[in-house]
C-alpha positions as CSV (number, residue, x, y, z in Angstrom):
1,X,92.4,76.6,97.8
2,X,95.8,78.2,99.6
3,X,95.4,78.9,103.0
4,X,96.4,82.4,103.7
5,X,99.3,83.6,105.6
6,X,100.0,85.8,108.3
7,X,102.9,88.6,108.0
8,X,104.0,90.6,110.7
9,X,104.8,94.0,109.5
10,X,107.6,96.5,111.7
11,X,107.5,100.1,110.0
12,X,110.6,100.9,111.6
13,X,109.7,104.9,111.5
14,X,108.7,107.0,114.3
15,X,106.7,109.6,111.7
16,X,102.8,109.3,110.7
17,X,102.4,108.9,107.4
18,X,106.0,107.9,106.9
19,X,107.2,107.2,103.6
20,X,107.5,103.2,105.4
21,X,104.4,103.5,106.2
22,X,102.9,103.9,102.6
23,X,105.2,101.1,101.4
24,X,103.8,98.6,104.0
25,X,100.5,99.9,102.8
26,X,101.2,98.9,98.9
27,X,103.0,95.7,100.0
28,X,99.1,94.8,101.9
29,X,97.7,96.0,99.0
30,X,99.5,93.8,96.3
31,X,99.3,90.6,99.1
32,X,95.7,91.1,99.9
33,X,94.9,88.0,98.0
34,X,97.3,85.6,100.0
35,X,98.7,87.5,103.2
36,X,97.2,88.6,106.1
37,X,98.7,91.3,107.2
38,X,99.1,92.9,110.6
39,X,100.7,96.0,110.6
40,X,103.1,97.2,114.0
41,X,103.6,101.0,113.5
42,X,104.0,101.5,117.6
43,X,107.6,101.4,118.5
44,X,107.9,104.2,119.9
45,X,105.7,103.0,122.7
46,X,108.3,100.3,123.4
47,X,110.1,100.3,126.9
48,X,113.6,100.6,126.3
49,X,115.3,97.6,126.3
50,X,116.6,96.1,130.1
51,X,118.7,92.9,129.2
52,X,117.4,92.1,133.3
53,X,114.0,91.8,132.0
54,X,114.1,90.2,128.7
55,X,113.5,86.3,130.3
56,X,112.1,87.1,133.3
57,X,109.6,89.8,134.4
58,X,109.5,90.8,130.6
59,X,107.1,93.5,130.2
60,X,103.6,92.8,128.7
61,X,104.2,95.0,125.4
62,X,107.3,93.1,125.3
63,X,105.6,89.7,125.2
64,X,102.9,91.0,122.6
65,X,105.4,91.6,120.4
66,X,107.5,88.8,120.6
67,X,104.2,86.5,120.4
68,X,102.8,88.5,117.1
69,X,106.7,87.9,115.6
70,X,106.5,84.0,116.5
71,X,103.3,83.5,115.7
72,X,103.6,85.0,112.0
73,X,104.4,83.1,109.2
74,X,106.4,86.1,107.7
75,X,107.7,89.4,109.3
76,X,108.3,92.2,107.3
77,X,110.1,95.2,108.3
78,X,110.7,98.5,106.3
79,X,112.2,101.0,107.8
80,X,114.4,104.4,107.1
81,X,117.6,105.0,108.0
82,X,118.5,107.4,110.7
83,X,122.3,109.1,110.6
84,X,123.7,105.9,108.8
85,X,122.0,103.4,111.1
86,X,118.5,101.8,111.4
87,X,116.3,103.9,113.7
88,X,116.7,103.4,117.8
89,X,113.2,102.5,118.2
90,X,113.6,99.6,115.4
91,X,117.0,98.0,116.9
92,X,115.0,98.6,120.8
93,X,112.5,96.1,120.1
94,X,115.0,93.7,117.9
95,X,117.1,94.1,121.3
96,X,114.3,92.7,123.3
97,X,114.4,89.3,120.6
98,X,118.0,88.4,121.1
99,X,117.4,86.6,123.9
100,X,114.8,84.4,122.4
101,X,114.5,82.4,118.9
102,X,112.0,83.7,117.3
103,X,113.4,85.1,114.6
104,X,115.5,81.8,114.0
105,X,114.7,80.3,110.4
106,X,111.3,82.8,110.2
107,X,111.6,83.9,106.9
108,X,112.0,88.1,106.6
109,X,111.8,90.5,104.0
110,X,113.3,94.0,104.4
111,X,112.8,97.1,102.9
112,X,115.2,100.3,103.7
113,X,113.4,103.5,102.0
114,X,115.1,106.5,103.2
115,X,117.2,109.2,101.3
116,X,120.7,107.4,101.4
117,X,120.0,103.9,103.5
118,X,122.6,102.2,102.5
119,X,124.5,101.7,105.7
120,X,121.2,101.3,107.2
121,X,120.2,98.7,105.2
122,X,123.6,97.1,106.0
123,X,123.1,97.3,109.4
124,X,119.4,95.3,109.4
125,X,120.9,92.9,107.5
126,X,123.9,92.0,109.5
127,X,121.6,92.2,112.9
128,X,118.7,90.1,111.2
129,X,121.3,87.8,110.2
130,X,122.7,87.3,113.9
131,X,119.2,86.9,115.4
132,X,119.1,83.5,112.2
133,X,116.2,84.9,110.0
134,X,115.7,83.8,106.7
135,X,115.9,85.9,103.8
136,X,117.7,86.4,100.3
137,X,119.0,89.1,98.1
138,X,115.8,89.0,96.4
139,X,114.1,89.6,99.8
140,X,115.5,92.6,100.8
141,X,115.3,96.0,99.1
142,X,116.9,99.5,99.5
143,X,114.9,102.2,97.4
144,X,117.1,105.8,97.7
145,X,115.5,109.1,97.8
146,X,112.1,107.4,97.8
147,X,110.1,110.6,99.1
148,X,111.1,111.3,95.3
149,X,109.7,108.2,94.3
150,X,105.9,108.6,95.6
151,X,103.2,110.6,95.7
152,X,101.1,112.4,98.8
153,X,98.3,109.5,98.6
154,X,101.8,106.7,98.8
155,X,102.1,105.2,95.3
156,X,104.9,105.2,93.9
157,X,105.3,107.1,90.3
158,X,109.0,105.8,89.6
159,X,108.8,103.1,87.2
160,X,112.0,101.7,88.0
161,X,110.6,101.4,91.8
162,X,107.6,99.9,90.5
163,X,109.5,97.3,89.2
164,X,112.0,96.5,91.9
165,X,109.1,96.8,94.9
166,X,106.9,94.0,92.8
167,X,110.0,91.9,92.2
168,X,110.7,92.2,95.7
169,X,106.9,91.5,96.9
170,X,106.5,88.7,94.3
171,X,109.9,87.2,95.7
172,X,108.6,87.4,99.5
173,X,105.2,85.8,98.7
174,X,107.5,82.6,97.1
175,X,109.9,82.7,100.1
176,X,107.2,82.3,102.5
177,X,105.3,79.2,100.3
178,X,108.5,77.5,100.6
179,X,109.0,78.0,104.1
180,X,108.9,74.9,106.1
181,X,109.1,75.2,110.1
């Protein structure tokens, strides 16, 4: 029997019942069987990043969240994108990584669902990138105009969404089995 494994999940949106947060919910629903998912929808309750206090008198949140991201065999992060960027409250508690490795060679999938996203998307993947996390063309995924793209109750009712979010989920699942750290 596979032992299951633990993914670290960042909705990167400040909203309740965000569009992000309805994908993370599908991507725990189609991993049930081999993830463990723990979901961080709390940014917002973040201190703002103080480069003085990222090694030394780091606040507790702070070191929560860096221990959930290390200890994880995954993270996933899906988040919308705010006036051609990623939202502040996803790149503050990235910010309070940098000066640590544990992002370096964890593998990542991302997932930008927003109206646009490109730049956005971009953006998290040139900054995930710097911070030397793992992860492919096949693990990232930008769905446009996805409030179009789901219902109220979060599935999603375009076919052609369907398709690329299960390609993208079935892609993470293999990118963590191969990981070796």
């Amino acid at each position: 029997m596979k032992s299951r494994k633990s993914i670290f999940a960042i909705n990167g949106s400040a909203s309740q019942n965000s569009s992000n947060e309805k994908l993370i919910n599908n991507f725990c629903r189609l991993t049930n069987d081999v993830f463990d998912v723990t979901v961080f929808n709390d940014l917002k309750s973040l201190p703002h990043f103080d480069p003085e206090l990222s090694v030394e008198n780091t606040p507790i949140e702070i070191l929560a969240l860096r221990n959930k991201i290390n200890s994880a065999d995954g993270v996933l992060i899906c988040t919308p994108e705010y006036v051609f960027s990623i939202p502040a409250g996803l790149k503050n508690a990235i910010e309070w990584c940098v000066s640590t490795t544990i992002f370096s060679g964890k593998p990542i999938g991302l997932i930008t669902a927003s109206a646009s996203g490109q730049k956005g998307h971009e953006e998290l993947q040139l900054i995930m990138k710097t911070v030397m996390a793992i992860f492919t063309d096949k693990t990232t995924l930008l769905i446009q105009g996805v409030k179009g793209k789901m219902n109220e109750s979060g599935e999603i009712t375009d076919n052609k969404t369907v398709e690329d979010f299960t390609n993208f989920v079935d892609q993470f699942k293999k990118q963590i089995e191969m990981a070796s750290y």
